[in-house]
C-alpha positions in Angstrom: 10.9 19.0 12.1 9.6 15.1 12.6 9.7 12.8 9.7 5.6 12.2 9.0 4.8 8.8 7.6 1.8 7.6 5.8 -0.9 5.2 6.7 -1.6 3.1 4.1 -5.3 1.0 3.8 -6.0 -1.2 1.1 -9.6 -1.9 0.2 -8.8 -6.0 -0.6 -12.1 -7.0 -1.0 -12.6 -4.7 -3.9 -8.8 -5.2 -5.4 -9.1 -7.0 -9.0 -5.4 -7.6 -9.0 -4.4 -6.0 -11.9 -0.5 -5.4 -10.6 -0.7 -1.7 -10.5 0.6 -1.2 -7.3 2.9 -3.4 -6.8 5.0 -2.7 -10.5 4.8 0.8 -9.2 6.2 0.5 -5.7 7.2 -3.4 -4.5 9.3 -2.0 -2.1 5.5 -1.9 0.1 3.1 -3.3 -1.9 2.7 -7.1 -3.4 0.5 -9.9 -4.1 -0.8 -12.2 -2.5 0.5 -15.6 -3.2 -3.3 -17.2 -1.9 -5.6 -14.8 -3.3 -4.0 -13.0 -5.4 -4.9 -9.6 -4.5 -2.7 -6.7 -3.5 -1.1 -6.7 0.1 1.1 -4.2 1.9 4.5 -6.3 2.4 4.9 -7.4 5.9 8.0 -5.3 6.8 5.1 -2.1 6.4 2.2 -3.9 8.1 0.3 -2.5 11.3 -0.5 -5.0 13.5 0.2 -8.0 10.9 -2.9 -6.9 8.9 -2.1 -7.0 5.2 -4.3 -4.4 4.3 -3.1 -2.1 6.7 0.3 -0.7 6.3 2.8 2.7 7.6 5.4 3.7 4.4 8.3 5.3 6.0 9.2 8.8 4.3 11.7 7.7 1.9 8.5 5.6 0.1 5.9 8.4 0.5 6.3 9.3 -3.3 6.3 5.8 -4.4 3.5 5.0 -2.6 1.2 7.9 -3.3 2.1 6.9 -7.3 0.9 3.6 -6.6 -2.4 4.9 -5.2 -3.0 7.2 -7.6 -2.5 4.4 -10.6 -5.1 2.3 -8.8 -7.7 2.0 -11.3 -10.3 1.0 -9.1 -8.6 3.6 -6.2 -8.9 1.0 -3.5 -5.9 2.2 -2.4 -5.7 4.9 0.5 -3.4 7.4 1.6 -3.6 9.3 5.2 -0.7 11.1 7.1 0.2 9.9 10.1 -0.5 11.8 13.1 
């Protein structure tokens, strides 16, 4: 059985950077030090995008709880195919 991972977008534009996420799971979300808003940390990004981000298995749970505690859910979860 392969390991699936999750794609991860971020909706930046309509983050009000409340901290949700990152308090939740910092191991692949954080803020931006320019704007302030949330950012997938760059260890996670696709293609150097900061809104754009692949969580490895062992943060799938961590991740999900971060989306879910978005309280403007601009936060996206997908499997990866």
């Amino acid at each position: 059985m392969s390991e699936k991972t999750l794609r991860v977008t971020i909706d930046r534009d309509d983050c009000i950077s409340c901290g949700a996420c990152w308090n939740t799971c910092p191991e692949f979300f954080e803020e931006n030090p320019d704007d302030g808003f949330s950012q997938v940390v760059e260890a996670y990004r696709i293609g150097g995008d900061p809104a754009v981000g692949e969580a490895p298995t062992e943060l799938a749970d961590c991740v999900r709880d971060a989306a879910a505690g978005c309280p403007v859910e601009v936060i996206h979860v997908e499997v990866s195919p």
